[in-house]
C-alpha positions as CSV (number, residue, x, y, z in Angstrom):
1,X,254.1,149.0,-53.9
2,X,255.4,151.3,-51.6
3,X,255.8,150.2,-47.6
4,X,253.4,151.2,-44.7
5,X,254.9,151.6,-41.4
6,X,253.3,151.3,-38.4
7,X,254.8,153.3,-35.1
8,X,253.0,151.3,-32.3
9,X,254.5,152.4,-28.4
10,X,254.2,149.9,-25.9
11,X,251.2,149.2,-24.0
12,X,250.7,149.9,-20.2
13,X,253.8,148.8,-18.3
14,X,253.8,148.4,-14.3
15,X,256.3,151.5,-14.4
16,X,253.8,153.4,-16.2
17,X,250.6,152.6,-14.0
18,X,252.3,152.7,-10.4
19,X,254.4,155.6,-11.9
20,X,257.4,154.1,-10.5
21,X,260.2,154.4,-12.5
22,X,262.8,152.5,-10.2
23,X,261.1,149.2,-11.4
24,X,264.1,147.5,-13.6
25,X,262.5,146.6,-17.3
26,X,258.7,146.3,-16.0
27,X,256.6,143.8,-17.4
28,X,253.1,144.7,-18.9
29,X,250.0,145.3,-16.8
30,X,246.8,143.6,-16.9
31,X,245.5,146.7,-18.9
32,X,248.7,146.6,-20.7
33,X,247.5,143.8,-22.1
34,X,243.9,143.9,-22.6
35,X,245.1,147.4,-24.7
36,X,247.1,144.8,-27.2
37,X,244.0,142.7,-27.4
38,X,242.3,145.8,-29.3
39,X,245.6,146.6,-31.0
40,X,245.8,142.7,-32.1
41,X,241.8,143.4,-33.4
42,X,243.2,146.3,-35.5
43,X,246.0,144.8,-36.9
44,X,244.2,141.8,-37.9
45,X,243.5,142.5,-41.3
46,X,246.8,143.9,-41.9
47,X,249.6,142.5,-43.5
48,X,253.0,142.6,-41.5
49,X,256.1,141.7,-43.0
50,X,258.8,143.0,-40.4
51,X,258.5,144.1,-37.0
52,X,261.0,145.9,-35.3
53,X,261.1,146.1,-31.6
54,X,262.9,148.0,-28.3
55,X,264.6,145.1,-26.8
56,X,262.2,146.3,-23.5
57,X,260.4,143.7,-21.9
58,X,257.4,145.7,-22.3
59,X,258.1,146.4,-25.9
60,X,258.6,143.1,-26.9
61,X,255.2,142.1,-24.5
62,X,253.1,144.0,-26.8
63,X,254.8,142.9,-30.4
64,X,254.3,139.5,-29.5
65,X,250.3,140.2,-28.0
66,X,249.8,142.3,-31.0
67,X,251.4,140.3,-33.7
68,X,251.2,136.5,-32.1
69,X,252.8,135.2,-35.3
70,X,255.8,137.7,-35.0
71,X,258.1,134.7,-33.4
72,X,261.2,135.3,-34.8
73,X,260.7,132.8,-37.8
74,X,262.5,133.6,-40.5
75,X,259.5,134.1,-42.5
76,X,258.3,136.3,-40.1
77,X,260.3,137.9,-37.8
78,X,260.7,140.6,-35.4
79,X,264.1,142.3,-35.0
80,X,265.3,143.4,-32.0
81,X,266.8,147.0,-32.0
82,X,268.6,149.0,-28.9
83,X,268.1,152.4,-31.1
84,X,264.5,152.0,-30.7
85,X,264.8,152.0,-26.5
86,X,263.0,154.3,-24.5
87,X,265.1,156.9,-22.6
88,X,264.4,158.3,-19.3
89,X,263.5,161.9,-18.7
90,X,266.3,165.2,-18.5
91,X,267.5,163.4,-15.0
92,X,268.8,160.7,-16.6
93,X,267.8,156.9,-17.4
94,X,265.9,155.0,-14.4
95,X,265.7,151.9,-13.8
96,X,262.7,151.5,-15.8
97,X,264.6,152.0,-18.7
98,X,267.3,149.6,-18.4
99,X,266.6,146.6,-20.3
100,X,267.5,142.8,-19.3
101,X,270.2,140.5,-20.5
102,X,269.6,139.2,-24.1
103,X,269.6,135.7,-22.1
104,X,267.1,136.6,-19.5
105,X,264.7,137.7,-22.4
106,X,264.7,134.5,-24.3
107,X,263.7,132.4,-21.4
108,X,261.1,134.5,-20.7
């Protein structure tokens, strides 16, 4: 049986709704979330093997809303990938688009 992929972009970030891209790897808003909640709802009857993920605070936000089970178990994980990073506009990357530390993420 031949895969499916899913392209899913992140959900509302603080950087997106104050439109402040000097905010260093922004977190997801409160609508941020509530938008994985009907993401979640639509990918509840599908069946995810792999998910692969910007190593963004807010992409990794909205896998983990969307696909709660995506925990990094080996049966199930979600892989991490820097080629999958957002980049800022023709000036250059901002802030916004710097990620964290690989340690700062998992203690978050």
């Amino acid at each position: 049986m031949p895969a499916t992929i899913w392209l899913v972009r992140h959900a509302e970030s603080v950087a997106n709704a104050t439109r402040n891209g000097d905010i260093h790897d922004p977190e997801l808003t409160d609508l941020g979330r509530a938008q994985c909640v009907v993401l979640r709802e639509k990918f509840a009857r599908k069946h995810v093997d792999l998910t692969f993920v910007s190593p963004m605070q807010r992409a990794i936000q909205t896998a983990l809303e969307i696909f709660p089970e995506s925990s990094g178990r080996p049966t199930d994980p979600m892989v991490l990938l820097p080629e999958l990073q957002e980049r800022g506009s023709l000036s250059g990357c901002t802030p916004c688009d710097i990620g964290s530390p690989p340690d700062v993420l998992l203690e978050k």
